[in-house]
RODRENDREN-121551 format. One record per residue (C-alpha): residue number from 1; residue in three letters; x, y, z. Coordinates in pm, 1 decimal. Last residue first. Layout:
<pts>
+-----+------+----------+----------+----------+
: pos : code :        X :        Y :        Z :
+-----+------+----------+----------+----------+
: NUM :  Ala :        X :        Y :        Z :
...
+-----+------+----------+----------+----------+
</pts>
This chain:
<pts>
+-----+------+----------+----------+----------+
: pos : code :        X :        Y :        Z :
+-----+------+----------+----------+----------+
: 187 :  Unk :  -4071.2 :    939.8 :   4099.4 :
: 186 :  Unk :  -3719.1 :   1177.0 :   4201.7 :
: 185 :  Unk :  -3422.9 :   1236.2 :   4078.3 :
: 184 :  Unk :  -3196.1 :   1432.3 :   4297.5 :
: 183 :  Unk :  -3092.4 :   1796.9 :   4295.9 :
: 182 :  Unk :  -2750.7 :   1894.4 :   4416.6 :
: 181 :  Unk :  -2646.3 :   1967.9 :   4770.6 :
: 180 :  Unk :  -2233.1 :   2035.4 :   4740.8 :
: 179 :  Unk :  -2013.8 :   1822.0 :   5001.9 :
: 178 :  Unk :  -1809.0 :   1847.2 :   5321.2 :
: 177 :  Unk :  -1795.3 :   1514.9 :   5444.5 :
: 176 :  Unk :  -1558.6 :   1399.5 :   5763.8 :
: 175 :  Unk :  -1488.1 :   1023.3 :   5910.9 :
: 174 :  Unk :  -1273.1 :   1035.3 :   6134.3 :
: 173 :  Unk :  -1276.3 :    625.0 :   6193.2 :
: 172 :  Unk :  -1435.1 :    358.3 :   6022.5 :
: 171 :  Unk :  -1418.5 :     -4.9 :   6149.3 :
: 170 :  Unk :  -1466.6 :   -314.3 :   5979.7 :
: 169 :  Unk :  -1449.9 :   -692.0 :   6078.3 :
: 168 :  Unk :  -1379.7 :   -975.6 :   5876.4 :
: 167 :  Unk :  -1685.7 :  -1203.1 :   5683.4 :
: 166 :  Unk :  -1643.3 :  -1498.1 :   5478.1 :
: 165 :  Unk :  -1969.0 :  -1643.1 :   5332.6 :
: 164 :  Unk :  -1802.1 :  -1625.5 :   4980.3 :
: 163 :  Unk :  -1440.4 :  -1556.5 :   4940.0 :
: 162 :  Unk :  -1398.9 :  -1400.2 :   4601.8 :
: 161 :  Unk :  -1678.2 :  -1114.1 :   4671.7 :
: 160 :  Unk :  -1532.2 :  -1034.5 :   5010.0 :
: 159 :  Unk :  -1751.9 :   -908.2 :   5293.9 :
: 158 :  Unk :  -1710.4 :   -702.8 :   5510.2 :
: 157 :  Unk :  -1829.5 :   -603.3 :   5877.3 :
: 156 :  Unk :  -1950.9 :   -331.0 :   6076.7 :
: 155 :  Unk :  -1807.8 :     -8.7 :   6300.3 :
: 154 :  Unk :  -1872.0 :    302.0 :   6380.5 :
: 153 :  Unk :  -1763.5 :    675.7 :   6228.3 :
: 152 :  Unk :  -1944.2 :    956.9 :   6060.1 :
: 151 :  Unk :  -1875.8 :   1376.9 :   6034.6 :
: 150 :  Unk :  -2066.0 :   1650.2 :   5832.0 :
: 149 :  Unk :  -2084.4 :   1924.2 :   5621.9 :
: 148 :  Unk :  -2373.2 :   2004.4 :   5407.7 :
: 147 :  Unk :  -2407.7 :   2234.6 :   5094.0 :
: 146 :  Unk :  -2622.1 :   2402.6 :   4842.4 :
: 145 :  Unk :  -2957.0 :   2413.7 :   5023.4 :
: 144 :  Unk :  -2827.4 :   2451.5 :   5375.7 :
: 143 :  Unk :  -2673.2 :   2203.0 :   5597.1 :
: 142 :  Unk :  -2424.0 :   2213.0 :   5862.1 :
: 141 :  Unk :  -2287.2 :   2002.7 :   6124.8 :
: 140 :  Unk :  -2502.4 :   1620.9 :   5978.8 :
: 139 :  Unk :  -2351.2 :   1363.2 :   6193.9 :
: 138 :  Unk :  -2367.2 :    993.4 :   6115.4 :
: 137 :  Unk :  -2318.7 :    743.7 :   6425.8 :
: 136 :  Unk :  -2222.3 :    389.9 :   6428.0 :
: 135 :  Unk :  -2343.7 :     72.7 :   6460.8 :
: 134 :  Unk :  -2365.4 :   -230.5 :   6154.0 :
: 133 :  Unk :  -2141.8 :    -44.0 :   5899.4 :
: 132 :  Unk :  -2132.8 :   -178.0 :   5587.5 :
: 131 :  Unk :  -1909.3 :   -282.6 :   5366.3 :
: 130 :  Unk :  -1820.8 :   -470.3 :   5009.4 :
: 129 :  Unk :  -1531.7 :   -609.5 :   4927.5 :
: 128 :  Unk :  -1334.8 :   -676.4 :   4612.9 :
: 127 :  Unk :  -1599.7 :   -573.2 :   4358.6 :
: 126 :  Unk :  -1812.5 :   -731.3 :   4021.3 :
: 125 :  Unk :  -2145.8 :   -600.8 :   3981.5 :
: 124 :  Unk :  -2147.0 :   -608.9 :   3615.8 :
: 123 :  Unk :  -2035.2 :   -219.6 :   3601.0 :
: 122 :  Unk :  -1803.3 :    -92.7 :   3383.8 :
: 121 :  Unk :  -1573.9 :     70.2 :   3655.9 :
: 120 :  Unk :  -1566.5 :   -268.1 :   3849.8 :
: 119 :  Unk :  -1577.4 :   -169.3 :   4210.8 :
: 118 :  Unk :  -1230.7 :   -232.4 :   4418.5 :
: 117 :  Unk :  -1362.8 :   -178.2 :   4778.4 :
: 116 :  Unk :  -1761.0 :    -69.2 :   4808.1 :
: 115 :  Unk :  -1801.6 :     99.5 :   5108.9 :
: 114 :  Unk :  -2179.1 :     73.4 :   5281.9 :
: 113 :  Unk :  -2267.2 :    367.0 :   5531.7 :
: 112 :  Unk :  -2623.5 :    359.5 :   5716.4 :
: 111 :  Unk :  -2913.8 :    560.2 :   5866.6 :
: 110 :  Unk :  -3203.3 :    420.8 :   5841.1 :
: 109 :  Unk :  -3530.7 :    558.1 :   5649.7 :
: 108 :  Unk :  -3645.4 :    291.1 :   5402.6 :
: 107 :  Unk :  -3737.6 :     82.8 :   5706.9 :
: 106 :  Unk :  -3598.8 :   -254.2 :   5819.9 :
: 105 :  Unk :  -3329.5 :    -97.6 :   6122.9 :
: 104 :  Unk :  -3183.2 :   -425.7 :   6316.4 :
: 103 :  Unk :  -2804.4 :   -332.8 :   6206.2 :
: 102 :  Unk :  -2893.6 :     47.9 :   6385.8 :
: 101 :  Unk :  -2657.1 :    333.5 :   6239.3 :
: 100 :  Unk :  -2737.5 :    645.8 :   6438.1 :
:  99 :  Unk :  -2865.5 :    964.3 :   6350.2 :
:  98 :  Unk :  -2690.7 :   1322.0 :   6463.0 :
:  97 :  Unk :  -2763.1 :   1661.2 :   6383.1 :
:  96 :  Unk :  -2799.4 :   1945.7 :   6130.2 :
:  95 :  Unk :  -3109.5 :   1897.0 :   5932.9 :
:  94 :  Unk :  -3283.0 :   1702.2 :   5624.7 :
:  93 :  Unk :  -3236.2 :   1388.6 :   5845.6 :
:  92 :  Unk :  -3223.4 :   1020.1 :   5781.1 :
:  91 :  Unk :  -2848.2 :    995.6 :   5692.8 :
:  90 :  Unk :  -2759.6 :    786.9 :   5410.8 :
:  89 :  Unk :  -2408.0 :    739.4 :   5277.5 :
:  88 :  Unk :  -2244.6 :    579.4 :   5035.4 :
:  87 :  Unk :  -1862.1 :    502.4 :   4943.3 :
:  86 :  Unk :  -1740.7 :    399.8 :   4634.0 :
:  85 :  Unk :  -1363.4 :    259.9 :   4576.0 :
:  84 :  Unk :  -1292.9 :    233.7 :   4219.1 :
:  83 :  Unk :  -1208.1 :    -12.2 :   3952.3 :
:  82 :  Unk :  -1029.9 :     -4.7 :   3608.1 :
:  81 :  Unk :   -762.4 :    197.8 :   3608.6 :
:  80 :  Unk :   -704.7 :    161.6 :   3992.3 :
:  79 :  Unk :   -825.1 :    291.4 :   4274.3 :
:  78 :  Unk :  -1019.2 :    581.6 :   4144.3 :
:  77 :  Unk :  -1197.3 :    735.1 :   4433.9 :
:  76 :  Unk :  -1587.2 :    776.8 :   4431.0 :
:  75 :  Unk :  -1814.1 :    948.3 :   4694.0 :
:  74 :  Unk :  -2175.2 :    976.1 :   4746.4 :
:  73 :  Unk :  -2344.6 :   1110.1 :   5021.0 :
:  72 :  Unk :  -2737.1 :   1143.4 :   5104.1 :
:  71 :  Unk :  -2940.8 :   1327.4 :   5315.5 :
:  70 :  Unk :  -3296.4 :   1218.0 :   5429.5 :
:  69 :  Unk :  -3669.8 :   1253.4 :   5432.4 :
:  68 :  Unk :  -3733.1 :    911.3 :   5248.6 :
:  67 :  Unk :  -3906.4 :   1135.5 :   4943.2 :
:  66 :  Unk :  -3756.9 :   1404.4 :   5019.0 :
:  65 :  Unk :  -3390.0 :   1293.4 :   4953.8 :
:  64 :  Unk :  -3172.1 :   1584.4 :   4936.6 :
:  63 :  Unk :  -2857.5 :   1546.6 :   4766.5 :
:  62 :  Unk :  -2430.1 :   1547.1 :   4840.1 :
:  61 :  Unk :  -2136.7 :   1467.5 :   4614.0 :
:  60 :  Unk :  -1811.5 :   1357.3 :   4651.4 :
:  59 :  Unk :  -1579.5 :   1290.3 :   4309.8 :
:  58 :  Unk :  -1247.1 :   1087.5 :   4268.1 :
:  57 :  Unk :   -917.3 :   1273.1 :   4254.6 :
:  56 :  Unk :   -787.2 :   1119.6 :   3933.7 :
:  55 :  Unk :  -1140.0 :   1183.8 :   3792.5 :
:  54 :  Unk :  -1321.2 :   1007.0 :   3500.1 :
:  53 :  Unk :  -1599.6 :   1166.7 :   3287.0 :
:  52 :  Unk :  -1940.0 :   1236.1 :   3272.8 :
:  51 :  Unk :  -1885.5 :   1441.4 :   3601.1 :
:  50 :  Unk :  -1911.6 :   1427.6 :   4014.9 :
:  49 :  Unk :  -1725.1 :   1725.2 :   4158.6 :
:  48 :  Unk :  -1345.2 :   1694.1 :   4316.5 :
:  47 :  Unk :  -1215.1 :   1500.6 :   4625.5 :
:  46 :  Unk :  -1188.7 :   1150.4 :   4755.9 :
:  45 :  Unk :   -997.5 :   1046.1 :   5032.3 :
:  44 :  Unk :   -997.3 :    641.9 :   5187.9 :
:  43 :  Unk :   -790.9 :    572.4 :   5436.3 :
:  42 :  Unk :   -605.8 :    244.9 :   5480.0 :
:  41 :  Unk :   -698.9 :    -95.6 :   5643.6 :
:  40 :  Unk :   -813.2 :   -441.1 :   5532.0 :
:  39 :  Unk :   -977.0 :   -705.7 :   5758.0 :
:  38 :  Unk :  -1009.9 :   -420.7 :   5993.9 :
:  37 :  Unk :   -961.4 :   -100.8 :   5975.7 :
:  36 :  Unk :  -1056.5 :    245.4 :   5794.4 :
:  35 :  Unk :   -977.4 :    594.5 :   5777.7 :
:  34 :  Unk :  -1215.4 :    861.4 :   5693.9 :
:  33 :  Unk :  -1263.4 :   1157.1 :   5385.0 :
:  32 :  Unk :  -1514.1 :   1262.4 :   5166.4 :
:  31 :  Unk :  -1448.1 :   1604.7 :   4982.6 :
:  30 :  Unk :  -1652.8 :   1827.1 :   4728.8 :
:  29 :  Unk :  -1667.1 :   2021.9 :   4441.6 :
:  28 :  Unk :  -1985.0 :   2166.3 :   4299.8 :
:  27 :  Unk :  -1930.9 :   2517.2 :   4295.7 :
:  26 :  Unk :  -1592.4 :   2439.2 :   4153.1 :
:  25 :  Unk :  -1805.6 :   2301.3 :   3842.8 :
:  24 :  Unk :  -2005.2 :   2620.2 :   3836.3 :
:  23 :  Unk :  -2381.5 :   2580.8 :   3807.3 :
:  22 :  Unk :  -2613.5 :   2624.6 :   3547.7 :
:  21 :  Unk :  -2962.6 :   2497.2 :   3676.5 :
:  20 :  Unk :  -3150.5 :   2250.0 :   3456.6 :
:  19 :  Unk :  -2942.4 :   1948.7 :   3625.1 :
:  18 :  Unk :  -2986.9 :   1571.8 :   3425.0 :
:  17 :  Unk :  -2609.2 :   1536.4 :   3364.4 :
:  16 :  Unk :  -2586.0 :   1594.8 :   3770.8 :
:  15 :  Unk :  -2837.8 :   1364.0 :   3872.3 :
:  14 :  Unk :  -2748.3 :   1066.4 :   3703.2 :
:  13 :  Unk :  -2464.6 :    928.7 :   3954.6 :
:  12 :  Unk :  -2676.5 :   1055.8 :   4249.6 :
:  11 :  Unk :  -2985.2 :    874.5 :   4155.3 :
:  10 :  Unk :  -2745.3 :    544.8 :   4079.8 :
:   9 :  Unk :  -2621.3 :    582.8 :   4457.6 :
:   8 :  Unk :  -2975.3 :    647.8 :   4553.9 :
:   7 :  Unk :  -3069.1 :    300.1 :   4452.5 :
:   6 :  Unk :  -2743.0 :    134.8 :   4582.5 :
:   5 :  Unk :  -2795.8 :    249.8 :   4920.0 :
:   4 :  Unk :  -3163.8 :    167.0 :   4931.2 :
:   3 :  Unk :  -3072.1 :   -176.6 :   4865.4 :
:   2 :  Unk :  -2832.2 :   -217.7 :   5136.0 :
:   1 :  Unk :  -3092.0 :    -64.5 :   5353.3 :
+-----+------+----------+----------+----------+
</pts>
């Protein structure tokens, strides 16, 4: 799943450049928003639309994949001038309702949530720590072809780049999504 995660991360982060369809930038504004514990805790808020560019708000951005039959959430927050916060979601439903997050899942279809902490802006694969949640539920309220809305918690672990083979506990709480559907790249 991790995998899958980053794959239609980088689909999301290209789609918009590659759009034929002229759309309003407010059109495509969105909002990401949960709280989160564990062996660091905050909240984590991102709003705006995803662009070329860098936002002071962060972006959060929605797409339908039909390939794997799912929806899928991006969302970026600056956190500092060179790293950001990235948060990923991937709900195995093209419909309102619920899927939950299953650790022992091995298909290209489960539901999951990874949070990367303190991602290096320029790439390289550098971060602080990277998340994901091992149960949990992901919640789909409304969908349509331009928008979904939506709601996630559970819980899972981290794990921090510096400190290899150390793992803390992670819990996400109030999680909410209301985000634009924009095309993804597909084959």
């Amino acid at each position: 799943m991790r995998s899958k995660n980053a794959l239609l991360a980088a689909s999301l982060a290209l789609l918009i450049g590659c759009s034929s369809d002229a759309v309003s930038p407010s059109a495509l504004s969105g909002t990401l928003a949960f709280s989160y514990s564990g062996g660091s805790s905050g909240t984590f808020s991102a709003t705006g639309a995803l662009s070329a560019g860098t936002s002071a708000t962060g972006y959060a951005v929605g797409g339908r994949d039909q390939t794997n039959t799912g929806t899928v959430v991006l969302a970026s927050f600056p956190r500092t001038a060179t790293t950001s916060d990235i948060v990923s979601l991937f709900i195995p439903r093209l419909t309102s309702g619920s899927s939950t997050v299953d650790v022992a899942c091995v298909t290209t279809t489960c539901a999951g949530l990874s949070v990367t902490f303190g991602s290096a802006n320029a790439g390289g694969g550098s971060f602080v720590q990277l998340c994901f949640l091992t149960t949990g539920t992901l919640t789909i309220t409304t969908i349509s072809s331009s928008r979904a809305t939506g709601t996630f918690s559970g819980t899972g672990d981290c794990f921090s780049q510096t400190a290899l083979g150390t793992t803390s506990a992670f819990t996400v709480t109030g999680g909410t999504f209301d985000v634009a559907i924009v095309p993804l790249l597909t084959g």
